[in-house]
MIGU-419050 format. One record per residue (C-alpha): residue number from 1; residue in one letter; chain; x, y, z. Coordinates in steps of 0.02 Angstrom, whole numbers, plus 50000, padded with zeros to 5 digits. Each point is the difference from the previous one (the first is absolute). Last residue first. Example, Ala and Ser with C-alpha at 12.3 -4.5 7.8 and 13.67 -1.06 7.14 Angstrom:
<recs>
{resi=2	resn=S	chain=A	u=50684	v=49947	w=50357};
{resi=1	resn=A	chain=A	u=49931	v=49828	w=50033};
</recs>
This chain:
<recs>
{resi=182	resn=X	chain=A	u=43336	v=50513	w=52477};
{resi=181	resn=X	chain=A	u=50028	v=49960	w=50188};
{resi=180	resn=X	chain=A	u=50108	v=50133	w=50084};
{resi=179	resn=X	chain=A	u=50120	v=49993	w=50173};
{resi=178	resn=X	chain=A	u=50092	v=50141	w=50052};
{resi=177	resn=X	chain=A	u=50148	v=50014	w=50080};
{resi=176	resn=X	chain=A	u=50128	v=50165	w=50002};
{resi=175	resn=X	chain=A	u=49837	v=50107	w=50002};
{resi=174	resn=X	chain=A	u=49995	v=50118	w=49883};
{resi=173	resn=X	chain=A	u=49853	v=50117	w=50049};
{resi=172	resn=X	chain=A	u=50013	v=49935	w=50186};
{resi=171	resn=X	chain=A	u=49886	v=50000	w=50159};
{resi=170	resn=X	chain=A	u=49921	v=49840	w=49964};
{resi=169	resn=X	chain=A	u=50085	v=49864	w=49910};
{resi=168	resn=X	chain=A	u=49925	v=50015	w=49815};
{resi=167	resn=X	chain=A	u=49937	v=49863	w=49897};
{resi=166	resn=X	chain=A	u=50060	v=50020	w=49814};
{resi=165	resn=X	chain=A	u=49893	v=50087	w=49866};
{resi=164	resn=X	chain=A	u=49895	v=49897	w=49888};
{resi=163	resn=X	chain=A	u=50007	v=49904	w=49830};
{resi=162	resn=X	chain=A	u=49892	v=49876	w=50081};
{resi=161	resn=X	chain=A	u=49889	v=50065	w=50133};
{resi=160	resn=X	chain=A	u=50081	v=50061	w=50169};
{resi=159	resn=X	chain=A	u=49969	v=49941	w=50167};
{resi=158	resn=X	chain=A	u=50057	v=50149	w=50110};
{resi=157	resn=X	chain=A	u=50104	v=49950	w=50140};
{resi=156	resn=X	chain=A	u=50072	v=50126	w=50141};
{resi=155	resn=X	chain=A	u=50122	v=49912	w=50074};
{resi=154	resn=X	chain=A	u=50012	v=49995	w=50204};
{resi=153	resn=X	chain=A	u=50059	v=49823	w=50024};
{resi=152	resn=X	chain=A	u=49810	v=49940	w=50008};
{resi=151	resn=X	chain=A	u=49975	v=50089	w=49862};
{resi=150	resn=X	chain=A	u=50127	v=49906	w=49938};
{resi=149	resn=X	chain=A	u=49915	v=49830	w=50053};
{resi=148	resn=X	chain=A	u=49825	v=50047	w=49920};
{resi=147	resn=X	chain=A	u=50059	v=50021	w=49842};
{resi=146	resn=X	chain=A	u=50119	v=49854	w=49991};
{resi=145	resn=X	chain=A	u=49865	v=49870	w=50048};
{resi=144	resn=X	chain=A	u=49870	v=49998	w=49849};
{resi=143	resn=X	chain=A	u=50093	v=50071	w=49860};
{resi=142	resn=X	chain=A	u=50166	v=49922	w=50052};
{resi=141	resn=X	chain=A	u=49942	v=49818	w=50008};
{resi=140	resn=X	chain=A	u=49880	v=49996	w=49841};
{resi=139	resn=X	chain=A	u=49815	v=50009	w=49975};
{resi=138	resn=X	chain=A	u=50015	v=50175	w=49938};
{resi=137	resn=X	chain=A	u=50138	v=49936	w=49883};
{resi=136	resn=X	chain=A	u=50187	v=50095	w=50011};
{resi=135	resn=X	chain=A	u=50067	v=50042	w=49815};
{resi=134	resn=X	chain=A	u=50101	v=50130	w=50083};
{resi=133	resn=X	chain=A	u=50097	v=50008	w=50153};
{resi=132	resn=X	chain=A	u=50113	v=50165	w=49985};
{resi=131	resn=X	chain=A	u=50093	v=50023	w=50188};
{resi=130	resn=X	chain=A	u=50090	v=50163	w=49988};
{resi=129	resn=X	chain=A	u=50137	v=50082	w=50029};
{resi=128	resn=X	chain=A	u=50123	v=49845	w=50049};
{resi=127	resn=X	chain=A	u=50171	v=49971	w=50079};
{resi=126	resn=X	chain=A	u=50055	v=49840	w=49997};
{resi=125	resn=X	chain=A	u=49930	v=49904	w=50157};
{resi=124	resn=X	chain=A	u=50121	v=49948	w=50133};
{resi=123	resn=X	chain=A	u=49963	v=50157	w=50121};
{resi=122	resn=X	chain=A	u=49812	v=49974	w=50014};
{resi=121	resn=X	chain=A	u=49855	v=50078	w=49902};
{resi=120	resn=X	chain=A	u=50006	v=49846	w=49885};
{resi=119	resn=X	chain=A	u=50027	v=49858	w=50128};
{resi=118	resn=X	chain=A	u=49852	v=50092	w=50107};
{resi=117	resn=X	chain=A	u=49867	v=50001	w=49828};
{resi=116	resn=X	chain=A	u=50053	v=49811	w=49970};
{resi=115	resn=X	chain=A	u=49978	v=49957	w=50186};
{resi=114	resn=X	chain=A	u=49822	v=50095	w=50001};
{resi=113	resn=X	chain=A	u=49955	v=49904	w=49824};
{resi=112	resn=X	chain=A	u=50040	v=49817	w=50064};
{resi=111	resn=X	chain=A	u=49922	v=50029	w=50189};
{resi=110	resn=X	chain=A	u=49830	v=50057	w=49930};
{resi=109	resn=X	chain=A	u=49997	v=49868	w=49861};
{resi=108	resn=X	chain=A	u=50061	v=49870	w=50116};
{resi=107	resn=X	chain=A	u=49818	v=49915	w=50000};
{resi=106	resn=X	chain=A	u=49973	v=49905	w=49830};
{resi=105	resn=X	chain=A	u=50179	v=49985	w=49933};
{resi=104	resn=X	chain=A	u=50083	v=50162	w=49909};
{resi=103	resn=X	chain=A	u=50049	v=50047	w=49815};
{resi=102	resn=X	chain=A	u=50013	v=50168	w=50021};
{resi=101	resn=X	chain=A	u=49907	v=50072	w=49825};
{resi=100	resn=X	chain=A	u=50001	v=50015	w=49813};
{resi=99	resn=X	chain=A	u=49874	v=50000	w=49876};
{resi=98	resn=X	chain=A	u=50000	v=50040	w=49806};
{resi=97	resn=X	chain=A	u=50189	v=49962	w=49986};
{resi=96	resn=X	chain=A	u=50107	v=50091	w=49834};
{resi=95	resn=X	chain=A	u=49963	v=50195	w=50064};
{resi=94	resn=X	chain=A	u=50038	v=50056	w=50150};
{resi=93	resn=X	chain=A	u=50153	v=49873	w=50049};
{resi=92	resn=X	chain=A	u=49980	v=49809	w=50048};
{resi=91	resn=X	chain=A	u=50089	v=50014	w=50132};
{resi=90	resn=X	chain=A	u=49912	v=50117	w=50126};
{resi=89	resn=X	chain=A	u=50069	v=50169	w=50012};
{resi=88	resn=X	chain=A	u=50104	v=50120	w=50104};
{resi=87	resn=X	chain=A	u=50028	v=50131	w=49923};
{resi=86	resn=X	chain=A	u=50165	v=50114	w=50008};
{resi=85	resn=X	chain=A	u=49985	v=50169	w=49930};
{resi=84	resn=X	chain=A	u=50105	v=50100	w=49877};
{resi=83	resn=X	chain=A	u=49870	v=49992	w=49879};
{resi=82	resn=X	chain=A	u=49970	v=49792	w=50004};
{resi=81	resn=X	chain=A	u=50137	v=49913	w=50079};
{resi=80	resn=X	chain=A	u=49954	v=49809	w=50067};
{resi=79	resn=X	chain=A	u=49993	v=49907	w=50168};
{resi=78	resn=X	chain=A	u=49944	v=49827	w=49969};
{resi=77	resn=X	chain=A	u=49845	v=49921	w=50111};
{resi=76	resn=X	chain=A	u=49952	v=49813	w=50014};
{resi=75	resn=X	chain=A	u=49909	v=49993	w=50183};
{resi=74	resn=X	chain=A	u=49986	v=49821	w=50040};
{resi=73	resn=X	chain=A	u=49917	v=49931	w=50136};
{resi=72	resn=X	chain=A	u=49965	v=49867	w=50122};
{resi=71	resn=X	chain=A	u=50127	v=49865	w=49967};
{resi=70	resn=X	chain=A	u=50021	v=49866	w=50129};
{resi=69	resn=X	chain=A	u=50173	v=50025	w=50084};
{resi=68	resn=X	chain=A	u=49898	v=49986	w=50182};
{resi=67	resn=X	chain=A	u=49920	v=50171	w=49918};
{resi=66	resn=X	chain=A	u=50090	v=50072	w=49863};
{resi=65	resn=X	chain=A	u=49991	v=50159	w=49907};
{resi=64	resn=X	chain=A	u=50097	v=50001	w=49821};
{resi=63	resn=X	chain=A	u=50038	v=50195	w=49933};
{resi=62	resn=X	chain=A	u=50079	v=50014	w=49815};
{resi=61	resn=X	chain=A	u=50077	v=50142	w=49979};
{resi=60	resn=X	chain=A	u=50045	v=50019	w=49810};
{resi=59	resn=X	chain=A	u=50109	v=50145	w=49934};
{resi=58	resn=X	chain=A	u=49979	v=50105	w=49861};
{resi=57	resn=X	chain=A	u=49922	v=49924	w=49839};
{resi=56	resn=X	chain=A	u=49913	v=49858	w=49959};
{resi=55	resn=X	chain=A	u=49938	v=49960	w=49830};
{resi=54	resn=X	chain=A	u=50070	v=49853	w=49940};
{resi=53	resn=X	chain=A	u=50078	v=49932	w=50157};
{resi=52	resn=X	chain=A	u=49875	v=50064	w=50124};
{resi=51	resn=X	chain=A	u=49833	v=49944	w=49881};
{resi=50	resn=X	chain=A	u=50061	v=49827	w=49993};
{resi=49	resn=X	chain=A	u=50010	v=49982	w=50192};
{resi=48	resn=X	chain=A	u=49836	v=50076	w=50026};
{resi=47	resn=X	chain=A	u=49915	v=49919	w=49853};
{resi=46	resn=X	chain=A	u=50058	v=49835	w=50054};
{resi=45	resn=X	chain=A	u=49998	v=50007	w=50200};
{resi=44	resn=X	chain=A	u=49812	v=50049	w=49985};
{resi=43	resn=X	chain=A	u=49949	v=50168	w=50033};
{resi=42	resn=X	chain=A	u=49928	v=50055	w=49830};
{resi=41	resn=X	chain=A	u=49916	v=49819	w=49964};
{resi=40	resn=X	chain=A	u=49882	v=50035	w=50162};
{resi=39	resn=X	chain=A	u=49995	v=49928	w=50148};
{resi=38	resn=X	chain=A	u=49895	v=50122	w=50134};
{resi=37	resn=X	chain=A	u=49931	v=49855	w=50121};
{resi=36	resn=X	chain=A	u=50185	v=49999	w=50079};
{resi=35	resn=X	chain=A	u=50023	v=49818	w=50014};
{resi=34	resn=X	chain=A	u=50009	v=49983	w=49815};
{resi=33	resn=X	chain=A	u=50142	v=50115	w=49995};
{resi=32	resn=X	chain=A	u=50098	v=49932	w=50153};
{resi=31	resn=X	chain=A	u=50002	v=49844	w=49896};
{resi=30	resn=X	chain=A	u=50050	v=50108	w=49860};
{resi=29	resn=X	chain=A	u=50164	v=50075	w=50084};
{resi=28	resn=X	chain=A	u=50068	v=49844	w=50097};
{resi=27	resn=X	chain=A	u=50114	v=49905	w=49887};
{resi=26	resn=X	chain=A	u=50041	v=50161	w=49906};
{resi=25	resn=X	chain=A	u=50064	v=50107	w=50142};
{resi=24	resn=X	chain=A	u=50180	v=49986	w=49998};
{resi=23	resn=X	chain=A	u=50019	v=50011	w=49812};
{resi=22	resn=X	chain=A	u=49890	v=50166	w=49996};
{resi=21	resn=X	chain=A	u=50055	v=50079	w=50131};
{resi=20	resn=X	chain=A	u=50173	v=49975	w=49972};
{resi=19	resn=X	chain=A	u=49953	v=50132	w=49833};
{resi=18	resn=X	chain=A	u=50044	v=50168	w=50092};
{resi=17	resn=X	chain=A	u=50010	v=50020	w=50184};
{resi=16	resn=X	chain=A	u=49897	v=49879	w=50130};
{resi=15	resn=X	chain=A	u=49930	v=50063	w=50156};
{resi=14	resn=X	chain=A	u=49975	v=49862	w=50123};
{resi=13	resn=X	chain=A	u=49853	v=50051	w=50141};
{resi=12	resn=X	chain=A	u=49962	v=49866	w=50138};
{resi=11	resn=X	chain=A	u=49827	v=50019	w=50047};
{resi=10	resn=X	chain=A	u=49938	v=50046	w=50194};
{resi=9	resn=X	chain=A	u=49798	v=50001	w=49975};
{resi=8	resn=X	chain=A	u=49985	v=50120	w=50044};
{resi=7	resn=X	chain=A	u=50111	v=50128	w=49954};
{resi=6	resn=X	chain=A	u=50126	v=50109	w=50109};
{resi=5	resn=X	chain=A	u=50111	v=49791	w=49994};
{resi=4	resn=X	chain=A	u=50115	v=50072	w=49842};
{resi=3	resn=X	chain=A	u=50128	v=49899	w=49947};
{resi=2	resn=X	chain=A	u=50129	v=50061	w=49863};
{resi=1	resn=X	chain=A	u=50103	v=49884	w=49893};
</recs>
């Protein structure tokens, strides 16, 4: 477990590897769901959970933030090899799920995606080339804050259309992160 108190509000990140996730969280996942305003049949604890054991590959990182031990956020990612590079993606993959997203409580949206984006640049990340969130509504979590908060960290973003190139961090023709939204 990892805290990080850079964010405001402090939350208390736990990263889980592989399928855990999935058992430990089930109680909790859809009520933090409906409290989102963004619940949709793609990110509920069924589809998600079903979805990694039939069709997930790589690794899982789950990513729980906690305020008080009230969950705030989930950030389901999985690390996967596609052409010699490592993607990070939501579960849910590219091409079963219509809409994916953080799955975040009215408020911590901010605080949830700048922890996830510092856990994954940080030393006890897997390594990574490129962050690959696809599938990602306009009225969603990462369309309307993630944008704004890596420019904010000195990315260049570039919203792209489906079937799109990636976002590109400014400053680099293959940057070791980038971040695209098909």
């Amino acid at each position: 477990m990892v805290t990080c108190c850079i964010c405001t509000p402090c939350l208390e990140l736990t990263v889980y590897d592989g399928e855990e996730a999935f058992h430990a969280l089930r109680p909790e996942w859809n009520p933090l769901l409906h409290r989102s305003g963004y619940d949709t049949l793609f990110m509920t604890w069924e589809f998600q959970s079903t979805w990694w054991q039939h069709h997930g590959e790589g690794r899982a990182y789950v990513l729980t933030f906690r305020r008080s031990q009230e969950l705030v956020g989930i950030a389901p990612l999985y690390v996967v090899e596609v052409d010699g590079k490592q993607h990070v993606r939501f579960v849910g993959g590219t091409e079963v799920a219509d809409y994916l997203d953080f799955i975040v409580a009215p408020g911590y949206e901010t605080s949830v995606i700048r922890q996830a984006l510092d856990w994954l640049c940080g030393p006890e990340a897997p390594s990574w080339d490129m962050l690959e969130l696809v599938n990602v509504p306009e009225e969603g979590i990462a369309y309307r804050h993630l944008p704004g908060i890596l420019s904010s960290l000195g990315w260049e973003v570039h919203i792209q259309p489906p079937h799109g190139e990636p976002m590109r961090r400014a400053g680099h023709e293959q940057p070791p992160h980038t971040v695209g939204r098909l």
